[in-house]
Each structure stands twice: as C-alpha cells, then as structure tokens.
C-alpha positions as CSV (number, residue, x, y, z in Angstrom):
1,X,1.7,-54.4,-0.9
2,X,-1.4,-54.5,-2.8
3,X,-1.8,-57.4,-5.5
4,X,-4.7,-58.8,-7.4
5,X,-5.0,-62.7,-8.1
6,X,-7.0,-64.7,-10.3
7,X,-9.7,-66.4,-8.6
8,X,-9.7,-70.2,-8.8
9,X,-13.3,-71.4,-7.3
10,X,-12.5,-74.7,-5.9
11,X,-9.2,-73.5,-4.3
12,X,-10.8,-70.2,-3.0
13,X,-14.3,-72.1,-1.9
14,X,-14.3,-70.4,1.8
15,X,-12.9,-67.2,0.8
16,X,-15.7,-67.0,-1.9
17,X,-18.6,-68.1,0.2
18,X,-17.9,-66.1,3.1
19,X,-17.5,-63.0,1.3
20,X,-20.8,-63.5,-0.5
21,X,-22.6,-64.4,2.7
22,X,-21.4,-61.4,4.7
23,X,-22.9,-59.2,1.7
24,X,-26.4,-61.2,1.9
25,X,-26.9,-61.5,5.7
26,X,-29.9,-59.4,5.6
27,X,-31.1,-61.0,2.7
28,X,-30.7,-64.5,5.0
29,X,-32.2,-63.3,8.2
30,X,-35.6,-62.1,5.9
31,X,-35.7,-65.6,4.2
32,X,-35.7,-63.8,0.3
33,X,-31.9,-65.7,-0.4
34,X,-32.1,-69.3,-0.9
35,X,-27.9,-70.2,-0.5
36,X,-26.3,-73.2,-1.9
37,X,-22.9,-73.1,-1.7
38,X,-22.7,-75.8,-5.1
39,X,-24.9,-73.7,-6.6
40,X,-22.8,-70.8,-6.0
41,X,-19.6,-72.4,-6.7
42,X,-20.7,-73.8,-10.2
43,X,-21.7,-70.3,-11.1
44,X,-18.3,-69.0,-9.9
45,X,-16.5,-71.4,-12.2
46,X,-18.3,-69.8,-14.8
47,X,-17.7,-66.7,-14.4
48,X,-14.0,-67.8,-14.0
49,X,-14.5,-69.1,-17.7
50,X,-16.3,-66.4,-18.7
51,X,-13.8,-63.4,-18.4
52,X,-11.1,-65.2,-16.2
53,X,-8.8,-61.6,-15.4
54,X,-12.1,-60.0,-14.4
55,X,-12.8,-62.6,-11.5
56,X,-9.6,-61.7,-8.9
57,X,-9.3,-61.6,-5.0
58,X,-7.4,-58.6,-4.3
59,X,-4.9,-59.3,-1.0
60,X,-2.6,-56.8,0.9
61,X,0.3,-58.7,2.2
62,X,-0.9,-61.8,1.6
63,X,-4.2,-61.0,3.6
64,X,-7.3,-61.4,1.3
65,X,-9.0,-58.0,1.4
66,X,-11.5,-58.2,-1.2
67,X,-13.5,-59.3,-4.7
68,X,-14.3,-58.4,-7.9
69,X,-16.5,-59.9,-10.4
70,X,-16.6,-58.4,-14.1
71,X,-18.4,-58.8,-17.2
72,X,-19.3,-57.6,-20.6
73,X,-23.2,-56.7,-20.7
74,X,-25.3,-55.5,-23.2
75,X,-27.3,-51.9,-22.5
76,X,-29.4,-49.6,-24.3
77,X,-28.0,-52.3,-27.7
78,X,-24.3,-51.3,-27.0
79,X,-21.3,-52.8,-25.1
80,X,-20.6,-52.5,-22.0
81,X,-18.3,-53.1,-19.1
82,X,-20.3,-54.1,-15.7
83,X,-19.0,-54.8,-12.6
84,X,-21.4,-58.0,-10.7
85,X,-19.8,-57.5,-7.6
86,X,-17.5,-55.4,-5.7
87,X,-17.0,-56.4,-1.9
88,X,-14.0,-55.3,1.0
89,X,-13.7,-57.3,4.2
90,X,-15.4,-55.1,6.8
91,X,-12.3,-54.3,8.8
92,X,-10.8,-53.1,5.0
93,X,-13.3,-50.3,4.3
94,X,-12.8,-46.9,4.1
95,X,-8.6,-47.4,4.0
96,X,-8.8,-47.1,0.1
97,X,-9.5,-50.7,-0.7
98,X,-13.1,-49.9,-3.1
99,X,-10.8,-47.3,-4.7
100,X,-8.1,-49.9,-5.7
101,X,-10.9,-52.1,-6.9
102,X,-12.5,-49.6,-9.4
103,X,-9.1,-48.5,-10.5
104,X,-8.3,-52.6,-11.7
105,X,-11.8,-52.5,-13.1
106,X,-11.0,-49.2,-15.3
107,X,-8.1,-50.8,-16.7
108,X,-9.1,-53.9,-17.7
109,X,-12.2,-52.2,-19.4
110,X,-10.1,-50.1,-21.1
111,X,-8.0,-52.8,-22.1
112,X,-11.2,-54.4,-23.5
113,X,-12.3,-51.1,-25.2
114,X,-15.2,-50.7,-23.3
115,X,-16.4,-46.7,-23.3
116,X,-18.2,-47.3,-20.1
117,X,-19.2,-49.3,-17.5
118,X,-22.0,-50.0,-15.1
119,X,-23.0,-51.4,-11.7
120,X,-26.1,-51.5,-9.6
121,X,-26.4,-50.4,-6.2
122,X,-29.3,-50.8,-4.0
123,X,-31.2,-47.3,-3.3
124,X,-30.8,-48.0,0.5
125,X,-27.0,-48.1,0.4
126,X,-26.4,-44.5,0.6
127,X,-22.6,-44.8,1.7
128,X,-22.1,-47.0,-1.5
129,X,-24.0,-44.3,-3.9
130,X,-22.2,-41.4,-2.2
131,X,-18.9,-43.4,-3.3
132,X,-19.4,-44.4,-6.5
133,X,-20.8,-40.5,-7.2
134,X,-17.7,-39.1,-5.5
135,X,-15.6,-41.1,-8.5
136,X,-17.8,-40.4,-11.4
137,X,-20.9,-42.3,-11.2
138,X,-23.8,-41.5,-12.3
139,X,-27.2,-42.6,-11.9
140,X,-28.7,-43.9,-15.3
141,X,-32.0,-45.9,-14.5
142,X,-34.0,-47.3,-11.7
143,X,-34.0,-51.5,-11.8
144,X,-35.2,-54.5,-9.5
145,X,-32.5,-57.0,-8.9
146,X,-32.2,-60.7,-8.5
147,X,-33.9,-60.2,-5.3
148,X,-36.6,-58.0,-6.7
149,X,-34.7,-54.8,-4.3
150,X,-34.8,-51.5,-6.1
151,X,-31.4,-50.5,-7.4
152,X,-29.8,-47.2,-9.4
153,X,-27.7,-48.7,-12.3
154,X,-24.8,-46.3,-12.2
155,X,-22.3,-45.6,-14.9
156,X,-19.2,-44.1,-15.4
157,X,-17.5,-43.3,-19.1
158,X,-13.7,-43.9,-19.6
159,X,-11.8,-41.3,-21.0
C-alpha cells in the first residue's frame, strides 16, 4: 500500500542524503557538486518549514520508495506551483512510482489554487522529458541550473 509521509530532516538524515547523492553521482565524479551533508540538512529543514505537506517520502509497505520536494515560485510575475525535486529508488522506476508522485503533487497544487506548475529537467534526460510529455508537460523555456547544466522548464496547467 502506497502512503506518503511528512518528511522530518533530522529523523530521515540517511534516507535524505542517500537519495540526493544517488541523483548527483555524476555531478560527484566531475567534481562540479560540492556536498555537505549539514549543509544539505539545514536546507531540508527549511524547506520542511517552508511548505511542510509538500516535503514527503512516499513508502510502499513500509519500504521508502521515493521524494518529493514542493514549492510555490514566482514565473513570468504569477504564481506558481514547482516541483524542486522528484526522485524513485532505482529498483522503484518504471512500476508507476513517478506517476503516484505527480498525482500527490496535482492535489496539493490544487489544494493551494495554483493553475500550474513547473519543473526543470535537464536536456540530456530524455527518459525523464519523454515522461513528463507523456502526462502533460510541456516545454516553456530553456534555463541553466544550480550547476550551470542546461534544463527545459516544463509545465503543466491543472484543470
């Protein structure tokens, strides 16, 4: 059974780190990530604070099976939803997990009366693009992110 669970940083520490350092391996090995786990952890707590229902581990039978960060963002001068990161363990994907993730995300941006919502996706992750098209995506702008990588910011309206 699929349920989702408020994150609490200090109590979740290893689930956190580990699912943020599988993500940015590559990253690692080419020296452009500079990782510190307090670092990391502080910022967690804050996004906890932030928009505490949009920070949740989702967990199938008790097994943890991904993350999901939310937030509200500004774009174009209007309001929107924006998901900062989306991430299913590698032996999860493609058994409907990102699915189940995007659905939470709809409802609790419709909940918060958001029209829309946005994410970035690098332009080298074509399985991720290809997803996010396949449920309603689509590509608004070309942007750098934090690690200067070239990204499509996608969007999606809610009806």
């Amino acid at each position: 059974m699929i349920t989702f669970r408020l994150v609490q940083p200090d109590a979740d520490r290893a689930t956190l780190v580990q699912f943020f350092t599988d993500i940015s391996e590559a990253e690692q090995a080419e020296g452009d990530l500079q990782f510190n786990e307090e670092d990391y952890i502080q910022f967690a707590k804050q996004k906890a604070a932030d928009l505490p229902e949009g920070f949740v581990l989702m967990e199938d039978d008790g097994h943890t099976v991904g993350e999901l960060v939310l937030r509200r963002a500004e774009y174009e001068g209007r309001e929107v939803g924006y998901i900062s990161f989306i991430y299913v363990v590698p032996e999860g994907r493609g058994q409907g997990y990102s699915q189940q993730l995007l659905r939470y995300a709809e409802d609790l941006f419709r909940k918060l009366q958001f029209p829309e919502y946005h994410l970035r996706v690098a332009q080298t992750n074509a399985r991720a693009i290809r997803f996010y098209e396949k449920n309603g995506f689509e590509q608004l702008a070309q942007e750098t992110n934090s690690l200067q990588q070239l990204c499509w910011r996608m969007g999606k309206r809610l009806k």
